[in-house]
N, C-alpha and C positions, 0 to 999 in steps of 0.2 A: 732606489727602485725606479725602473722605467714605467712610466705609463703615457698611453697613447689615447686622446680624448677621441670620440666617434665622430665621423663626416667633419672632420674642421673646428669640432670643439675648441675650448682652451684646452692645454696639456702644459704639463709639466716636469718636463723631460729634464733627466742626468744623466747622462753617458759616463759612466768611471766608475773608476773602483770594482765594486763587488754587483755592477747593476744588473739586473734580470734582462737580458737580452730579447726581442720579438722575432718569435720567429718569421720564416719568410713567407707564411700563407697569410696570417694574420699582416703582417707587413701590407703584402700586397693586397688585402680585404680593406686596409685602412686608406690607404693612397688611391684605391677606387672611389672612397669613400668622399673623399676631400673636396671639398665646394667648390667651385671655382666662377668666376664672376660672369655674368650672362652675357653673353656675345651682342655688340650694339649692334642695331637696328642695320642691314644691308640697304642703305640710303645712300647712292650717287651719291657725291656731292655738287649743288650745285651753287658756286661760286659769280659774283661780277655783278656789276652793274644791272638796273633793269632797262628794259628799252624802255624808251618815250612811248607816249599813246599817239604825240605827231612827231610824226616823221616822214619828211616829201622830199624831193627834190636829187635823191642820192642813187635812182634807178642805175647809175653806169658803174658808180663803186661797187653797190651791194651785187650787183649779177658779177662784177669779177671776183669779189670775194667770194661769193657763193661756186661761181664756175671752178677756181683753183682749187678751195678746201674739198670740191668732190671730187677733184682730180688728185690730190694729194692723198685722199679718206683711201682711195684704189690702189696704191703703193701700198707693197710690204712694210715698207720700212716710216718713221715719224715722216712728218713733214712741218714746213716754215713758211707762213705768212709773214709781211712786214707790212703795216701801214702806216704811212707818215703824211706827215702836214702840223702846218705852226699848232701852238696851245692854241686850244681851245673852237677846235675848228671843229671836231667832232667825232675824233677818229675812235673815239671809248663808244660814243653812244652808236654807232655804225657799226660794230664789230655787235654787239648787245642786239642791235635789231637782226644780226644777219644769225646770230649765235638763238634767239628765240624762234625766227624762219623756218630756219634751216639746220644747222651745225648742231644743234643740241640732241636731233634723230641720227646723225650720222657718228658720234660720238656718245653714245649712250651709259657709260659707264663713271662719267661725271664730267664737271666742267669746273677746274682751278681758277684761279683770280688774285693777283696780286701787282697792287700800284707799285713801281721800285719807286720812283719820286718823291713817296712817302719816307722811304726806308732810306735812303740816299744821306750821308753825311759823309762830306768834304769830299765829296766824289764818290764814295766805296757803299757798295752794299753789303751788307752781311747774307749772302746768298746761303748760309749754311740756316741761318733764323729762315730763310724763306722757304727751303727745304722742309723744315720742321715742322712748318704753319703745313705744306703743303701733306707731308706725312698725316698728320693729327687729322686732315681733312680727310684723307682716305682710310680714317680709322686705326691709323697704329700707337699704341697707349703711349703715353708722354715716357716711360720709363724705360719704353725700346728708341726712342731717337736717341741718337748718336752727337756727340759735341764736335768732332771733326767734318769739315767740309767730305773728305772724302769719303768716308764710312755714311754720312747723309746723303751724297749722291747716288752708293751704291745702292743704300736699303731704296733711295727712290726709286731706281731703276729695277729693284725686284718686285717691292711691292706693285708698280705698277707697269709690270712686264706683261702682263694678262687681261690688260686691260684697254680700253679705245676710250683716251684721254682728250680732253680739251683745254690745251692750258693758255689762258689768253695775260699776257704781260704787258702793262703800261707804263710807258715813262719809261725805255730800255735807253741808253746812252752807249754802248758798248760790246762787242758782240762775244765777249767771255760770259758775260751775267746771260745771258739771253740762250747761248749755247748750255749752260749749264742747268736748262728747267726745261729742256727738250722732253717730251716723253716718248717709252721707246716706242710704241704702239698708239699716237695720235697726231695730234696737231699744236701746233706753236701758233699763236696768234702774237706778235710782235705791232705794239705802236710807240711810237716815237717820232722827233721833231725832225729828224733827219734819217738819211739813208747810211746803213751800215754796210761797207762795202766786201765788207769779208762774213758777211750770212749769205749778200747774192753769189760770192763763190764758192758757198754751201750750197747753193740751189733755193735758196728761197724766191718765193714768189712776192713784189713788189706791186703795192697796194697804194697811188697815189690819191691822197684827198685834200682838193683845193677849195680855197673860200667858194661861196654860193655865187652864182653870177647871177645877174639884172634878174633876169627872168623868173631863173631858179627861185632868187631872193625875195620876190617881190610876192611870188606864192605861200613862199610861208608865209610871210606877211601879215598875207592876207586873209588865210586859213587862222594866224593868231589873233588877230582884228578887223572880224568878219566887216565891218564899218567904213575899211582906208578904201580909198579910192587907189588905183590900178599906180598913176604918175607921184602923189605923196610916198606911197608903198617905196616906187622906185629911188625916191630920194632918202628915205631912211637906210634902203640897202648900198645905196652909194658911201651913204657917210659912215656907214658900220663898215664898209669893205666886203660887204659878202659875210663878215665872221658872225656862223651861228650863237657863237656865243654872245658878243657885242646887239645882234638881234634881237634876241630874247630877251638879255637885259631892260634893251628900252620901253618893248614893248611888254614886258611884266609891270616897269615902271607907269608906261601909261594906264596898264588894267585897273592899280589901284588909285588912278585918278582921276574918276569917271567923268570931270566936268573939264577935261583938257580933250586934245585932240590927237591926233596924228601927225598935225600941222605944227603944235605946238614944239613935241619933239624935235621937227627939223630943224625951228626956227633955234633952238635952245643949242642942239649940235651943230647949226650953222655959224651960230655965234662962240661957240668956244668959251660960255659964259662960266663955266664950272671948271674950267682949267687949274691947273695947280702953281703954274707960276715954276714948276722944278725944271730946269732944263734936262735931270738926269732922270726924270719918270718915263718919258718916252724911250732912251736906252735902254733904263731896265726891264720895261714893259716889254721891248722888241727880245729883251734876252730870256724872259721869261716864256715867252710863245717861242723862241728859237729863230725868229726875226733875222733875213740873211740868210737862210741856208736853201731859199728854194725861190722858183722863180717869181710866184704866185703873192708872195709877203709883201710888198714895197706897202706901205702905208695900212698894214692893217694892226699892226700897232698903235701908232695913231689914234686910229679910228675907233678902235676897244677902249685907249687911255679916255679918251671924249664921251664915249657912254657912260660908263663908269665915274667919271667926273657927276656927270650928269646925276646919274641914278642916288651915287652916295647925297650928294646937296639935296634929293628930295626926299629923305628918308627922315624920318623922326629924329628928334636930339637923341632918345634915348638910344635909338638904333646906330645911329652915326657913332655917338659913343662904345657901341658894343663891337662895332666893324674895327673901331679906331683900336680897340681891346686884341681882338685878331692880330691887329699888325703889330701888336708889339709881344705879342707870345711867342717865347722861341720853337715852340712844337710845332707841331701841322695839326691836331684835331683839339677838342677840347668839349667837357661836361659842362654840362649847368651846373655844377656843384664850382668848378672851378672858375666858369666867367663870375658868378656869385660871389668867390672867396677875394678872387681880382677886384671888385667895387663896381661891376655889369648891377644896374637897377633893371627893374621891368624885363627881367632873360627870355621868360617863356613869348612876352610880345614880340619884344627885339629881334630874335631868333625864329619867329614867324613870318618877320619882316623882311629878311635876310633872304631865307628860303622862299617865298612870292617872286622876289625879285631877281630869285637863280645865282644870287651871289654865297650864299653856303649851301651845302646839300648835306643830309643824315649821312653818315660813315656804319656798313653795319660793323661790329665787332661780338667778341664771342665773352663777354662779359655783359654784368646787368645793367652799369649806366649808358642812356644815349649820346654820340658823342657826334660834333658837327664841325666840318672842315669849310674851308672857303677853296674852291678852285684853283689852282697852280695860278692862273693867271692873274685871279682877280686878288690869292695872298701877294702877291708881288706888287700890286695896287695899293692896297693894302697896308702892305709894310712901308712903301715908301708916304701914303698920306700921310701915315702916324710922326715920320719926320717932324711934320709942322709938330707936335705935338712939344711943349717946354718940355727939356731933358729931366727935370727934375719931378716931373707928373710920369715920363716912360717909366725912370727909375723906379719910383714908388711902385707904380703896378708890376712891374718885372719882380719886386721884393714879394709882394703878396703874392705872387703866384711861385715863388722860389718856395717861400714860407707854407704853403700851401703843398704842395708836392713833398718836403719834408717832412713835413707832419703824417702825411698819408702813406709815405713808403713805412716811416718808422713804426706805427699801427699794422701794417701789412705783414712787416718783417715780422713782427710779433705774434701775428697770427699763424704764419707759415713756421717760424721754426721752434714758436715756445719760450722758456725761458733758457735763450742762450748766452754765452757772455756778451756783452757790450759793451764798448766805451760811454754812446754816450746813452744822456739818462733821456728818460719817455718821455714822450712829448708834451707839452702842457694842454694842448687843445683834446679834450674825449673825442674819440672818434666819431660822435653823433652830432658835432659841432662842423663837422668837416661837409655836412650835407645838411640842403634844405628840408628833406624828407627824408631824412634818418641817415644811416650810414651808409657811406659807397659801398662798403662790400663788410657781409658776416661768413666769418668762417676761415680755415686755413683755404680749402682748395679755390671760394670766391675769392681772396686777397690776393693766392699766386693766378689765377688768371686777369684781375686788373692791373697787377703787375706786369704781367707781358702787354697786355693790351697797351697800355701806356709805355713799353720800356722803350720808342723810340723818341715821345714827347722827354722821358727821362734824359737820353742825354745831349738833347737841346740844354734843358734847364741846368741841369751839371756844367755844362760847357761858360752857358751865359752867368751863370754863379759866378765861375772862377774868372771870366773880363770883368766882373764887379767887383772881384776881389773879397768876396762873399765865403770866405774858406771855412771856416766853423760847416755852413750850410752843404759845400761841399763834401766835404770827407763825412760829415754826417748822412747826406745819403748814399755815398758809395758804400758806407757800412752795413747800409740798411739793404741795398739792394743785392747783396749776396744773396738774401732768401730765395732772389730770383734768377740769378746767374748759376749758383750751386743748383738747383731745383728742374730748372730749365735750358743749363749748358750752355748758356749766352757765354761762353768763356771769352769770346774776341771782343764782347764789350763791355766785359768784366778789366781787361789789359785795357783798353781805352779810357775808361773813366777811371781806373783806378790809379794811372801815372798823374792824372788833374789831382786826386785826392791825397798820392804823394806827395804833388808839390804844396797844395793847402795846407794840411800839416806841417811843412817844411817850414813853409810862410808864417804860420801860427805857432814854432815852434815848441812843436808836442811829438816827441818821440813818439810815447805811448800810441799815438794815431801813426804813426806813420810805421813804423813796428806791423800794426796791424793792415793796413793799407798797403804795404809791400806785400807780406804773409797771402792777401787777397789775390794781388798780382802774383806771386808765385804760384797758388793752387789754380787758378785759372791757366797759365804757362802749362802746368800740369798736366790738367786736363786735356790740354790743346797738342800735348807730345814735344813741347817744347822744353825740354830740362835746363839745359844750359841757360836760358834766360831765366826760369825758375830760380836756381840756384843763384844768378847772379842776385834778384831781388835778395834772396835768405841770406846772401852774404852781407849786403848792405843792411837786413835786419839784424842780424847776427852783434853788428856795430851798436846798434843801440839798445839792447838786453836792460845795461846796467842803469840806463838813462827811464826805464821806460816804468818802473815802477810793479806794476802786477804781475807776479808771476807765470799766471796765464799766458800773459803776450810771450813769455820764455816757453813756452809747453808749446803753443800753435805754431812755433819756427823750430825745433826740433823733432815736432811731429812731419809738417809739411819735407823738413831733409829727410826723416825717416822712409815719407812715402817714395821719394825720390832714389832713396840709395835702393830697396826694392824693385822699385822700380827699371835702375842702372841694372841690378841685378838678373833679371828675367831677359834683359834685353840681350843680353851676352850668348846666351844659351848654352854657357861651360859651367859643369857643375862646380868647382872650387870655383869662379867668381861671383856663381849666384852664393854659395855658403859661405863667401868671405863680406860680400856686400849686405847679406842678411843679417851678421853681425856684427856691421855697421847701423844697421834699422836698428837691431834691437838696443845696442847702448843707446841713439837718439831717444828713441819711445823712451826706454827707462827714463831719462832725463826729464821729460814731457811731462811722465807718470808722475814722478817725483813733483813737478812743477803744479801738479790738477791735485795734489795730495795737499801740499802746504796750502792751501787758500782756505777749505779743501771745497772742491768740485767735482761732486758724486756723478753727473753722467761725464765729464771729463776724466776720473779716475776710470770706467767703464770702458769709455774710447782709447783711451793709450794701455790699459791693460790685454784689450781685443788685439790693439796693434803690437803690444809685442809678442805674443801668440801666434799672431800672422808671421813674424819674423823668424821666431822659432822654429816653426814649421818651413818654411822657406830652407832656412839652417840642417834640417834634419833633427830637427832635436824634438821627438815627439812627446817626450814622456814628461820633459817640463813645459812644451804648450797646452798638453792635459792639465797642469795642475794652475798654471797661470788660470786657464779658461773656468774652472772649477770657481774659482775667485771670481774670475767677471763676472760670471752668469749670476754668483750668488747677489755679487752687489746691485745689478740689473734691475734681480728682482727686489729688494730691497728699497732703493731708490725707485723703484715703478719703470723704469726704462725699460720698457717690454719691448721698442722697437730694436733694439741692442741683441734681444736674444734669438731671433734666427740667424744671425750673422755669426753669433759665437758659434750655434752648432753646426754651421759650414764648416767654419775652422775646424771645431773638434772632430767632426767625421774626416778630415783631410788625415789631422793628427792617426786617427785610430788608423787607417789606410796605410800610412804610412808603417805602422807597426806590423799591419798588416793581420791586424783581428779588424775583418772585416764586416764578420756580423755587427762589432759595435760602432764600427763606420756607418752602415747602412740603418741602424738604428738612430746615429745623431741625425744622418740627414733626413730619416724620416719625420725626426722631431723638428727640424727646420723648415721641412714642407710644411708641416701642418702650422707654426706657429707662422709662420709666410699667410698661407691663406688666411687664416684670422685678421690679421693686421692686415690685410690687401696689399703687401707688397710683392707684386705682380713679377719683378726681376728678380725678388730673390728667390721666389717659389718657382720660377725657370731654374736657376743654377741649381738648386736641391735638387729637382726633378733629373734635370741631365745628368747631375751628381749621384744618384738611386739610379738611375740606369745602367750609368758605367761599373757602379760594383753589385750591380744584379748580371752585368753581363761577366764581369770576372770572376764571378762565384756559380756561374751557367744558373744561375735564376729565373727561368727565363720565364713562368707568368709575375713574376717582379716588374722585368724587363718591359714585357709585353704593357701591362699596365704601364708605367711610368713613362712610357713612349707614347699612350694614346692620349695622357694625360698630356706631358706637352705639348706634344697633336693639337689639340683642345686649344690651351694656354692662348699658346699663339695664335691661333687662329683667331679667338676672342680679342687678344691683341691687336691685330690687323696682321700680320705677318703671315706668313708664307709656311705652310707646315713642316718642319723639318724634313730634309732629303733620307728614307731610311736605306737606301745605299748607301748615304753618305756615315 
């Protein structure tokens, strides 16, 4: 019996056999019917830094940047700012005051933000992650971005083809990354330490910002410490170099010590009394600010390293300690849950203290813990005090905070995907141990967004595991952090971290992990369009089958070839190689099947029985993907895996199409719409929908049609996407 629940109900649809088919009015009454999730909020987005309440002395930047971005706003076509000058000079807080001015009325449609500095490992960015961040900002649902750089570039250039963009980029090194977050209809705001010489022969417009001179300097100053006298003022700004940052620091440091002076600071930075003794602090310092590449740098490194010396020596133990904590984190940002788990006492003072003194600043993120960075210039201060620190105190905290991040991905994983196989076992810490005030995150969807929020601290810590040799830790969170790469498409640093978690296993000599740990690297390969590397992983899993013990690990590396030969399949576009390579999926899947049978594991018995139905149908062979399917769905329900059953009646409406009774086509797929909207799976109630349309329009349907077109209409637009072309 078919039946169809009202507006989005539950139903309980069977397609076969002897079923009562719906007709096409009632069809089309039902699919009108069907819920669909309420369009968010048409809110800009507004992205970046906030400006300071002072700011003086930049009258000749801010008029150029304002004068070009309206000369550029008046071109058809995007246009390209660049501003550069060493860290920490100010070129983030200068684009923010010109962007709340000015730029924010001329680009009305939102304003994007993204530090690359942040995102930056061994050189490379993953500009397809920032693409994504940038999508989701303009509202398009997590389940329309794309895992491809190029598929993400293109939906960004649609989605935001209609719109007067503001996208401002800090920390660019390169003019591929920079070229690639253009919008097509705004402006590129571009900062970086250096000039990029192939964006000026794109036409960009070049935005120099040098340290503060005498004068300039001596006003802020003075505006900060209404008290200095005109010539002290000027000697603070000499021995900081002009660097706003270096400024701030000291005189923050004076504000919280009301019975010193202004004198006192000079005499302190005259003397060089807080020096570090490191000859390579000042190198790294100069390379962290970009030190050399402009004319305006000679000694303003220096002169930052002297402050900073300065300001750390007069901060509390507990604070110093907690700065000292920063430099030896391999991340960039970090929770109070986490300085906390690291051995940070007194976090809320310390991190009060921090932030007075301009040396951390709040990070917003799109999760519920606050998290707090130290400045590019001042982490490279930073990292290099911790030095002095005995190796065997860095270790320890580097353990705790490795041990910490493990425990929390493996809780997260758990949240986000359920009970799925695992090697290793659960963590021993309760998740409400993980936090001072309760747990970081409740829920599957709060776990997969702390997870992204953190996945670039992740794989610092991955990284720094495997130089300690830390490999259990290792491959234990590359396992964990699938929830997050499958979930969220991080496929490039899914291959990344997962070759580390290769070799920890290797090192640890546990097939079983590394069985799994390739399989990882293969579906990510996958994902990414790369077969051939895919496959090479499966082969070298392939090797250790009999080594590995669970049978499962045999099921996930005959499923992932399965998806693969499919996969080879389609790509051919010749019908005998797609029906020869389908019946190479489908022996793999059997194999799989066979492999989720013997443990047994009921939604793995579910998933390789879908995929060989998939194969079948690939094949041509409809009438045994009906009966396969008839099984999946019943074990589905069975087992409770209700997210399993609109994916079956894809398949099965495919299968009936193929037969070409196409009323019972049109009836699976209307049972996979509706059970799609129930469950809120947003992508697969697109493919139904487009799928109801196509055999409403081959059976001339056409208020079927009519309907199932306005409904995706809808869909996507809810989505953020762009409404289907209906020419197209």
């Amino acid at each position: 019996m078919n039946s169809l629940g009202t507006g989005g109900g539950t139903t309980h649809n069977t397609v076969s056999g002897d079923a009562v088919v719906v007709g096409p009015l009632l069809m089309a009454q039902h699919i009108e019917g069907i819920r669909l999730p309420p369009a968010p909020p048409d809110v800009p987005p507004s992205q970046g830094p906030p400006p300071s309440r002072v700011f003086v002395n930049r009258t000749k930047e801010l008029s150029g940047l304002r004068d070009a971005a309206v000369a550029l706003a008046a071109e058809p076509g995007p246009g390209v700012l660049m501003v550069i000058g060493v860290g920490g000079v100010g070129k983030t807080q200068l684009v923010a005051q010109c962007v709340a001015r000015e730029l924010r009325q001329l680009f009305p449609d939102g304003q994007l933000y993204v530090d690359l500095e942040e995102l930056r490992r061994d050189g490379v960015v993953d500009l397809t992650a920032v693409l994504g961040g940038f999508l989701r900002a303009l509202g398009v649902s997590k389940e329309y971005v794309p895992a491809g750089l190029a598929e993400c570039t293109a939906l960004f250039r649609s989605v935001a083809a209609r719109r007067r963009l503001l996208v401002m980029v800090d920390g660019a090194e390169h003019a591929p990354e920079a070229r690639a977050l253009v919008p097509p209809r705004g402006l590129l705001v571009v900062t970086g330490r250096r000039v990029l010489p192939s964006l000026l022969m794109d036409g960009a417009v070049l935005i120099d910002v040098a340290p503060l001179d005498e004068a300039a300097g001596t006003e802020l100053v003075r505006r900060w410490h209404a008290g200095a006298d005109e010539e002290t003022a000027a000697d603070v700004v000499r021995l900081c170099a002009g660097h706003p940052l270096a400024l701030r620091a000291a005189v923050e440091w004076l504000a919280a010590r009301p019975h010193l002076t202004l004198d006192d600071v000079v005499r302190d930075l005259t003397a060089g009394r807080y020096g570090t003794g490191d000859d390579g602090v000042r190198e790294a310092m100069g390379a962290a600010m970009g030190a050399g590449e402009g004319p305006q740098e000679g000694g303003v490194g220096e002169a930052v390293d002297a402050v900073l010396d300065s300001v750390v020596a007069g901060v509390s133990d507990h604070t110093r300690h907690l700065y000292d904590l920063f430099g030896v984190l391999p991340g960039t940002t970090a929770t109070t849950d986490l300085l906390r788990a690291a051995g940070a006492t007194r976090v809320d003072e310390a991190l009060g203290e921090l932030l007075s003194s301009r040396l951390a600043v709040l990070v917003e993120s799109a999760d519920r813990p606050r998290r707090y960075r130290l400045h590019d210039v001042v982490r490279a201060h930073a990292r290099l005090h911790a030095r002095a620190l005995p190796r065997e105190r860095r270790r320890a905290t580097l353990r705790l905070v490795v041990d910490f991040y493990t425990d929390a991905a493996a809780h997260a994983d758990a949240l986000v995907l359920g009970a799925r196989f695992r090697i290793q076992p659960p963590p021993v810490r309760p998740l409400a141990e993980l936090g001072a005030h309760g747990a970081p995150f409740t829920g599957s969807g709060d776990a997969l967004e702390w997870l992204d929020v953190e996945r670039v601290n992740f794989q610092a810590v991955i990284r720094a595991a495997a130089e300690q040799e830390w490999h259990e830790e290792v491959w234990r969170l590359c396992e964990s952090l699938w929830a997050l790469y499958h979930s969220r498409k991080h496929f490039a640093d899914c291959v990344g971290t997962g070759l580390l978690g290769i070799e920890a296993a290797r090192r640890e000599a546990r097939p079983d992990v590394e069985v799994r740990m390739r399989n990882q690297v293969a579906r990510a390969a996958y994902g990414l369009g790369d077969l051939n590397r895919a496959e090479s992983q499966l082969d070298a899993a392939a090797g250790l089958l009999e080594l590995a013990g669970d049978p499962r690990l045999s099921g996930v590396v005959w499923e992932s070839r399965g998806l693969i030969a499919l996969a080879r399949g389609r790509s051919t576009g010749e019908p005998r190689a797609v029906r020869e390579r389908a019946e190479e999926a489908r022996r793999l899947f059997e194999r799989a099947l066979a492999a989720n049978r013997a443990v047994p594991d009921g939604h793995g018995v579910v998933v390789q029985s879908y995929n060989v139905a998939q194969a079948l149908v690939a094949g041509e062979r409809w009438t045994e993907a009906l009966g396969v399917l008839d099984e999946a769905a019943e074990a589905a329900r069975t087992a409770g895996d209700e997210p399993m059953l609109p994916r079956i009646d894809l398949v099965r409406a495919a299968a009936f199409a193929g037969l070409g009774d196409l009323d019972r086509a049109v009836s699976a797929a209307g049972a996979a719409a509706d059970r799609a909207a129930v469950l809120k799976q947003f992508a697969k109630l697109d493919q139904a929908l487009a799928l109801l349309a196509e055999l409403a329009a081959r059976t001339e349907d056409e208020p079927l049609r009519a309907v199932c077109e306005r409904k995706l209409h809808a869909l996507r637009r809810g989505m953020g996407l762009k409404p289907p072309d209906p020419a197209a």
